[in-house]
N, C-alpha and C positions, 0 to 999 in steps of 0.2 A: 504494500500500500504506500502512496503520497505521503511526504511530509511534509509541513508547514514550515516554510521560513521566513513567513514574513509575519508571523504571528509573535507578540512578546509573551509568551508561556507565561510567565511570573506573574502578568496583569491576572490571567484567565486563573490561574493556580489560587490566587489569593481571591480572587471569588467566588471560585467553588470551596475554597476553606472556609471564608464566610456564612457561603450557604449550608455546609457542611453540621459546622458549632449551632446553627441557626432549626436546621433541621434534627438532630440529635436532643438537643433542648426540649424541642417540641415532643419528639418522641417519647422523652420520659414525661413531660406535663400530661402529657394522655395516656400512657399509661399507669401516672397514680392516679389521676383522674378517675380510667375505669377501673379502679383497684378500690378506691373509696367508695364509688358507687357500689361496687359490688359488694361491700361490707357495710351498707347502712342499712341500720334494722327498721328505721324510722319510715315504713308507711301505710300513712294514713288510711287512703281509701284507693277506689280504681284509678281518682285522676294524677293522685300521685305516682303510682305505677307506670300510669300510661306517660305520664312527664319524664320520671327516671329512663322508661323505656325509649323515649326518643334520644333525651340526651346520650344513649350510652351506643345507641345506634350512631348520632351525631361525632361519637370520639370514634367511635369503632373506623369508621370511614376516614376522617381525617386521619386518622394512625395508617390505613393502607393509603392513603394517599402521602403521605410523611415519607413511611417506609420505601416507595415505589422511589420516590425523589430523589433520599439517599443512596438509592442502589444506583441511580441513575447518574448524581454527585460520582460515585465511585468508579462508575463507568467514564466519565470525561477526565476525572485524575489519572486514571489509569493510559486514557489513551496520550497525555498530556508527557508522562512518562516515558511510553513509545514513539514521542513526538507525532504523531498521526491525529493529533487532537484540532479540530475544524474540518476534515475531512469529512465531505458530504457520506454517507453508508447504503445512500443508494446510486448514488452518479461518481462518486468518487472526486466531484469537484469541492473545490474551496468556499466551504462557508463565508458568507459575509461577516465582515470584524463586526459588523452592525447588529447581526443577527444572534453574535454570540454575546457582545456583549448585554442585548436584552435579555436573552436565553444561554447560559454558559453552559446547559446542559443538551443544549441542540444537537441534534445526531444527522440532520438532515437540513439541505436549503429549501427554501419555498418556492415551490412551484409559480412561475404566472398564470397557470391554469389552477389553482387552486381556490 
């Protein structure tokens, strides 16, 4: 595969570190979160149930969303390492700086047909 040499590695490195610490954070916030909720003995009637119940639906989700992130995070370190990090995974072309910058986790360029 391509490498990038016109990319500064260190820029994109230090925000997926960012997003990194950022995402880990959150991952434990929701998982005490539904740790807590799972251990409160406190309720009342149905619509308390049915509240708990959504909330922990509500963390359940953002935790696979969290997690999926992270993996994803790891995934552009990784390639950052192998130097191949902006390299489109379906065309093989060069990410735009623009594209990773809003997206550092980008695996692909945007289509104009899309």
């Amino acid at each position: 595969m391509k490498k990038r040499e016109d990319l500064d590695f260190k820029e994109f490195e230090a925000l997926l570190s960012e997003r990194l610490q950022h995402a880990e954070e959150n991952i434990e916030q929701l998982k005490s979160e539904l740790f807590d909720v799972s251990m409160d003995d406190i309720i009342n009637d149905m619509e308390d149930l049915a509240s708990l119940e959504t909330l922990n639906d509500n963390d359940r989700l953002l935790l696979e969303r969290q997690t999926t992130e992270l993996r994803e995070i790891h995934h552009a370190l990784s390639k950052i390492k192998e130097g191949t990090y902006g390299i489109c995974e379906e065309t093989a072309k060069p990410i735009p700086v623009e594209r990773l910058r809003a997206n550092p986790i980008a695996r692909t360029i945007v289509s104009k047909t899309q």
